[in-house]
MDAnalysis code that builds the backbone (N, CA, C; Angstrom):
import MDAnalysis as mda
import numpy as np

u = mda.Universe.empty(354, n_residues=118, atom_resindex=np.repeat(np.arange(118), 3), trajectory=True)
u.add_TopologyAttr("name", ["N", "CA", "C"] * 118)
u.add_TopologyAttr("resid", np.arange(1, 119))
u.add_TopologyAttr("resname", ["UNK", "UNK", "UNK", "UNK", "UNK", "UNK", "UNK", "UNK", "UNK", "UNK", "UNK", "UNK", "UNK", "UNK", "UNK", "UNK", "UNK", "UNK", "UNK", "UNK", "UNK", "UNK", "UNK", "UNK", "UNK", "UNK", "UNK", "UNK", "UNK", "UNK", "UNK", "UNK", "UNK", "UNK", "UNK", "UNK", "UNK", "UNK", "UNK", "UNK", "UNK", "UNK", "UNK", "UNK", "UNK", "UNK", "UNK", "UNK", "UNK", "UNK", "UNK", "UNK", "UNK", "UNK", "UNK", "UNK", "UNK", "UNK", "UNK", "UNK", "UNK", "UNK", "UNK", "UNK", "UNK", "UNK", "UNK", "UNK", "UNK", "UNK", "UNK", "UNK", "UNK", "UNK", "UNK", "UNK", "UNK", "UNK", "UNK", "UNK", "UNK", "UNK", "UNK", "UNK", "UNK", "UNK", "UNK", "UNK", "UNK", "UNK", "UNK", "UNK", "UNK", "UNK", "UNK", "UNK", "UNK", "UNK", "UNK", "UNK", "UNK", "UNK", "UNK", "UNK", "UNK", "UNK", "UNK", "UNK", "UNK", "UNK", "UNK", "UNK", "UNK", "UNK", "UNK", "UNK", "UNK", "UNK"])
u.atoms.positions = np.array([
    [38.411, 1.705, 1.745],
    [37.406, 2.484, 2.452],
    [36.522, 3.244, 1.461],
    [36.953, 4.040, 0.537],
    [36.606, 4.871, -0.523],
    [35.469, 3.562, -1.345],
    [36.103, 2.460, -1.975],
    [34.446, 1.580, -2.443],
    [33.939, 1.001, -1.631],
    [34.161, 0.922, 0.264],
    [33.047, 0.820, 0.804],
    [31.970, 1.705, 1.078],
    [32.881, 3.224, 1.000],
    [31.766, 4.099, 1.227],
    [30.657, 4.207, -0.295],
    [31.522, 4.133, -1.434],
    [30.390, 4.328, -2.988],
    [29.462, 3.081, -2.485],
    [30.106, 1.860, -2.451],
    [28.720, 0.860, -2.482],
    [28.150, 0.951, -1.609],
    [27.804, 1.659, -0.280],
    [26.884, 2.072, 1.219],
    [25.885, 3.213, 0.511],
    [27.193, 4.137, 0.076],
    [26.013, 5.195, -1.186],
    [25.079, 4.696, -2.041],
    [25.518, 3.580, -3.024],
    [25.280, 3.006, -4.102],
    [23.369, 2.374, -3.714],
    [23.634, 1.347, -2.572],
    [22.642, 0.948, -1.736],
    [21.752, 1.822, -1.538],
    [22.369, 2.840, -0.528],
    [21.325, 3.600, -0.594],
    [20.382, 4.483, -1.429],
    [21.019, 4.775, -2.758],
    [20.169, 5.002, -3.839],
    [19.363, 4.332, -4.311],
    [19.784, 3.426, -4.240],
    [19.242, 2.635, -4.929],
    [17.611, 2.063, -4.285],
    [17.994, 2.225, -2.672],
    [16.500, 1.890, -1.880],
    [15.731, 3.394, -1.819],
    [16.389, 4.145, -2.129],
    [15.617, 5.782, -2.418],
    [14.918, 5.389, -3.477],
    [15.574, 5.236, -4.575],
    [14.934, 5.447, -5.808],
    [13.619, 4.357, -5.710],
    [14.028, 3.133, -5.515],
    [12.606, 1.930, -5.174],
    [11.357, 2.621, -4.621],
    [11.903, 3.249, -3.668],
    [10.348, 3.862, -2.646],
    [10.013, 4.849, -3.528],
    [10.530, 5.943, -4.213],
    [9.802, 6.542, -5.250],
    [9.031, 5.914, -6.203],
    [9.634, 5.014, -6.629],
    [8.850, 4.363, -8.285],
    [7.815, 3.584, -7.641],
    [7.591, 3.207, -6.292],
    [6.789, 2.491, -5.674],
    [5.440, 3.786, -5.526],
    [6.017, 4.890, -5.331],
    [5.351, 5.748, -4.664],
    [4.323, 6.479, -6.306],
    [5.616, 6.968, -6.891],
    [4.875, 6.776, -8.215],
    [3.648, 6.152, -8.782],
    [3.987, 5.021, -9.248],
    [3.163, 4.043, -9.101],
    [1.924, 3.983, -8.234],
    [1.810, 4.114, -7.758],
    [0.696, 4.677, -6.731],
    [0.119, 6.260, -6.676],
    [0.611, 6.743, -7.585],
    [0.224, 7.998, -7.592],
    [-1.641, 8.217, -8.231],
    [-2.339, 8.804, -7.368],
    [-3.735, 8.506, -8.102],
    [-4.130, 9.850, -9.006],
    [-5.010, 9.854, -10.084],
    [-5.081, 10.683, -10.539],
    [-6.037, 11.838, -10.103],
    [-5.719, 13.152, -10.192],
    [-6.232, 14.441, -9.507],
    [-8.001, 14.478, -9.362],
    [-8.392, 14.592, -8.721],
    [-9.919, 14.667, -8.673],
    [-10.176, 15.707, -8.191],
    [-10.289, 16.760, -7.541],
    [-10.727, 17.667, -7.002],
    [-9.350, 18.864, -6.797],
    [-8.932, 19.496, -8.659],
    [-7.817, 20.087, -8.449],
    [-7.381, 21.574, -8.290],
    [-6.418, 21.480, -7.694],
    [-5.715, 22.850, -7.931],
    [-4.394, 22.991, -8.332],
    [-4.186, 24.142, -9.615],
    [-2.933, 24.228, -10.018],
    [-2.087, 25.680, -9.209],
    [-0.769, 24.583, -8.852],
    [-0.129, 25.490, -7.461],
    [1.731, 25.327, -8.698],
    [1.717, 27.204, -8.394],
    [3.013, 27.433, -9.297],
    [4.376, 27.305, -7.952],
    [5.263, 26.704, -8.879],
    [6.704, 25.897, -8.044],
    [7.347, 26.585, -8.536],
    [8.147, 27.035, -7.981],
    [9.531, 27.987, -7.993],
    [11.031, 27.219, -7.887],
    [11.467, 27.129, -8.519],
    [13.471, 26.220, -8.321],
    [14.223, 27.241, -8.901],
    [15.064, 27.540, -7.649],
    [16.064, 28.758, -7.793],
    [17.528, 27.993, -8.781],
    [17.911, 29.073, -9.381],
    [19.624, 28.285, -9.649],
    [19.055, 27.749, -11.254],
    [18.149, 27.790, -11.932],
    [17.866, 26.766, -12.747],
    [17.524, 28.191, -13.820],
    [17.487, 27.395, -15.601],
    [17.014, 28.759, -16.391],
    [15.873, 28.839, -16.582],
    [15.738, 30.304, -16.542],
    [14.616, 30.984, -16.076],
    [13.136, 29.902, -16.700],
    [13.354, 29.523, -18.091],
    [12.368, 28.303, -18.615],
    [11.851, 27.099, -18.212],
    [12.768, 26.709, -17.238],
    [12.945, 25.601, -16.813],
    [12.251, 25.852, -14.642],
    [12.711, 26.793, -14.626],
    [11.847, 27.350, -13.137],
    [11.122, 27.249, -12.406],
    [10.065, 27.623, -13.280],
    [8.649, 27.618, -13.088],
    [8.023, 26.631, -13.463],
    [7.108, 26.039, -12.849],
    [5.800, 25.195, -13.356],
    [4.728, 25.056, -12.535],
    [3.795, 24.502, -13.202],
    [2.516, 24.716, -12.809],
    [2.467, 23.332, -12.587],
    [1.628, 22.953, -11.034],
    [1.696, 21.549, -11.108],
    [0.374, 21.354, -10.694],
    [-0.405, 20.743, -11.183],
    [-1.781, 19.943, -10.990],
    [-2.044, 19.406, -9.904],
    [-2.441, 19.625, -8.689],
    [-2.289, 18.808, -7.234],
    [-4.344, 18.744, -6.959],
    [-4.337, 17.361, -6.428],
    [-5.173, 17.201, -4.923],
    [-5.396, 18.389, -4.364],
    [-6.128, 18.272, -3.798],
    [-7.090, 19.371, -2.818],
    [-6.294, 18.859, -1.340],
    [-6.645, 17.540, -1.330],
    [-6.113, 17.124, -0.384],
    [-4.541, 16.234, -0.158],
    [-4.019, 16.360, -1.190],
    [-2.428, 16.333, -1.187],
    [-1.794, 16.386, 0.315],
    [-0.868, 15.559, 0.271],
    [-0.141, 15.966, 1.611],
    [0.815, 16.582, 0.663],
    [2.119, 16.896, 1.415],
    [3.282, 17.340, 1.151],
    [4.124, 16.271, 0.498],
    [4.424, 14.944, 0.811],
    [5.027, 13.985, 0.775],
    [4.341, 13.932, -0.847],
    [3.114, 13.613, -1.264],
    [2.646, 13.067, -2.344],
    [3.145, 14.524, -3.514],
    [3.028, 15.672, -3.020],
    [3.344, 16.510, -4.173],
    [4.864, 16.861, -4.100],
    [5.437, 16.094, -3.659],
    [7.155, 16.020, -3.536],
    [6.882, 15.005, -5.386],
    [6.413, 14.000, -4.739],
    [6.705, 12.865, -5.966],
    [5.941, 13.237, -7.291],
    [4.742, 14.715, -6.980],
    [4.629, 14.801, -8.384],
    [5.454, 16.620, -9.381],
    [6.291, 16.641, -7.999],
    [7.184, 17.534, -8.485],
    [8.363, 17.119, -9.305],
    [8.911, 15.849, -8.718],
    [9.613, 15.517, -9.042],
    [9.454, 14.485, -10.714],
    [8.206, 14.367, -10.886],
    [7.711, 14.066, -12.028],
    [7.585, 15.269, -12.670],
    [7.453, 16.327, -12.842],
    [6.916, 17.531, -13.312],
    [8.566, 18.585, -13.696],
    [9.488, 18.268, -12.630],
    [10.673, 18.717, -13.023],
    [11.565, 18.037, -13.847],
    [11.370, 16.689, -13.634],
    [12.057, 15.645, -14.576],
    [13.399, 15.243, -13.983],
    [13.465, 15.337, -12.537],
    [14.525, 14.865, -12.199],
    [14.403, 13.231, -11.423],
    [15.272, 12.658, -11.248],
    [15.437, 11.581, -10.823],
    [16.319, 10.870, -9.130],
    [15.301, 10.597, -8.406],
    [15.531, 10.410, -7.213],
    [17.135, 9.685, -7.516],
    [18.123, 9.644, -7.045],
    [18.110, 10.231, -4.911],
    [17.338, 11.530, -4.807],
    [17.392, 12.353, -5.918],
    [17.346, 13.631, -5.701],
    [15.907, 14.216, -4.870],
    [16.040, 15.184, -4.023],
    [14.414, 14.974, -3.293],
    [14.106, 16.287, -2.992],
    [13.088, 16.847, -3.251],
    [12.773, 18.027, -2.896],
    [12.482, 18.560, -1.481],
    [12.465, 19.533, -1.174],
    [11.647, 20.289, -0.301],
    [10.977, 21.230, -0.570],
    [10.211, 21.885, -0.072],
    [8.915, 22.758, -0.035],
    [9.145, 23.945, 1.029],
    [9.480, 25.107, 0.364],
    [9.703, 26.447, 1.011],
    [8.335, 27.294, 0.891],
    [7.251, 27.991, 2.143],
    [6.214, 28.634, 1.540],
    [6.615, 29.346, 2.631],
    [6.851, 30.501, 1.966],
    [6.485, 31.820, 3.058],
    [7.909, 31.791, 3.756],
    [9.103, 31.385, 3.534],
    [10.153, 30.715, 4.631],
    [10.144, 29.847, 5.237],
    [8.792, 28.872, 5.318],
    [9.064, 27.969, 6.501],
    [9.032, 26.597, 5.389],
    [9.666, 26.000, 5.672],
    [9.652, 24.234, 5.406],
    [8.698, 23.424, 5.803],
    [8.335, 23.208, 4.718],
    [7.173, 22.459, 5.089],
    [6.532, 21.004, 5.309],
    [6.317, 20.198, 6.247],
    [6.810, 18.600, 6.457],
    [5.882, 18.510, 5.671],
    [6.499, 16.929, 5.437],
    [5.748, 15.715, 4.572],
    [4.452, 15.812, 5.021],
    [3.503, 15.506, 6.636],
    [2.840, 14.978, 6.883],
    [1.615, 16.087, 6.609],
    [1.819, 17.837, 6.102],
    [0.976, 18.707, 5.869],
    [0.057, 18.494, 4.712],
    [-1.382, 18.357, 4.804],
    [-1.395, 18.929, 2.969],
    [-1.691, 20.455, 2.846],
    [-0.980, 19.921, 1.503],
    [-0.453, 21.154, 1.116],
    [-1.133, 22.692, 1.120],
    [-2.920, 22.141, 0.698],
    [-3.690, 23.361, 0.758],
    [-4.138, 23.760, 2.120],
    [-3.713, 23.272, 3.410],
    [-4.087, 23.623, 5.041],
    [-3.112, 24.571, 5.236],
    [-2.300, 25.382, 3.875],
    [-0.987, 25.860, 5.028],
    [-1.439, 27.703, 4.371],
    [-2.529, 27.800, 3.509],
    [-2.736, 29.159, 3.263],
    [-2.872, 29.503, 1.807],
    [-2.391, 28.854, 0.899],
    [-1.617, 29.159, 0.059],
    [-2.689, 30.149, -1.028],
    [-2.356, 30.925, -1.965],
    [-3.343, 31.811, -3.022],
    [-2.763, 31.631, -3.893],
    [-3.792, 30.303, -4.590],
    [-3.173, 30.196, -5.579],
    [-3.364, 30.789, -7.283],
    [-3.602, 32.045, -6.947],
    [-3.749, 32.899, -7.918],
    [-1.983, 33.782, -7.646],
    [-1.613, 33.878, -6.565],
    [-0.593, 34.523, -6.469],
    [0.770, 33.915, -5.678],
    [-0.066, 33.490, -4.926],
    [1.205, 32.237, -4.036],
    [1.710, 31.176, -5.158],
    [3.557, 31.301, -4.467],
    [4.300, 30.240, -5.042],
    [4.706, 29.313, -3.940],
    [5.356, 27.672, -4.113],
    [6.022, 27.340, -3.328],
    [7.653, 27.136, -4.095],
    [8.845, 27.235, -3.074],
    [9.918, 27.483, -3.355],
    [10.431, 25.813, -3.183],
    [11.282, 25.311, -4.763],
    [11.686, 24.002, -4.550],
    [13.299, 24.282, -3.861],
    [13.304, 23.414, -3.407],
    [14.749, 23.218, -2.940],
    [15.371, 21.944, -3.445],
    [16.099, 21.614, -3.779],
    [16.129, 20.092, -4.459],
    [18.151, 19.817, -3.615],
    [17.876, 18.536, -3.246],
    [18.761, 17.803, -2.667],
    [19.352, 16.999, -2.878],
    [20.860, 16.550, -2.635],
    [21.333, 15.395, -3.730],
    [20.897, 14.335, -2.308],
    [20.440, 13.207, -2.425],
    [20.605, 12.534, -0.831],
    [21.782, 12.031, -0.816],
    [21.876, 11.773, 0.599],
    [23.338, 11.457, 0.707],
    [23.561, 10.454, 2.411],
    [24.513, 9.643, 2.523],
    [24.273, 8.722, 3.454],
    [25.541, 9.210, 4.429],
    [25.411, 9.584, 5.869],
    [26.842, 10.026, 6.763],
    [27.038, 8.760, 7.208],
    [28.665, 9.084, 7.001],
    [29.302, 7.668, 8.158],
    [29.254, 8.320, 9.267],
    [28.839, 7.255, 10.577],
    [29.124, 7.695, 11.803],
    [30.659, 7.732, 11.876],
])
């Protein structure tokens, strides 16, 4: 049971990670930008912060994948987007939700993914 559940895991990383590098790959370069500071709790203090280069018109979904370029971590692992307390979906971009970006941060949350057995 135990290496059916790793290789169901295994799979599923493995089709995580594809749709990123796909997504990657497709990533276009910034034309009309703004630099919006990211916050990741738990991490040293150097490593925290960054400044990430985004679209004007960014959704949420697209500055997931260039966070995750910018933090240097590697899918399964997947972020979320904390502004103000609320979570913020994929389908938002990012600059419709308020943000000042002279003083506004957004808060990363970072996730291991993970697959439930029914």
């Amino acid at each position: 049971m135990d290496e059916e559940l790793n290789d169901q895991r295994r799979k599923e990383d493995e089709k995580i990670n594809k749709i990123f590098h796909e997504k990657l790959k497709t990533l276009k370069p910034v034309k009309d930008p703004a630099n919006i500071r990211f916050y990741l709790p738990g991490v040293h203090p150097d490593k925290a912060t960054r400044i990430i280069k985004i679209d004007r018109d960014d959704t949420v979904e697209i500055v997931k994948v260039r966070a995750v370029k910018a933090y240097k971590v590697s899918p399964p692992i997947i972020p979320e987007f904390l502004f103000k307390g609320k979570l913020l979906s994929d389908e938002k971009v990012l600059m419709d939700i308020g943000i000042d970006v002279e003083k506004d941060y957004i808060r990363v949350m970072i996730t291991v993914c993970d697959i439930s057995i029914p």
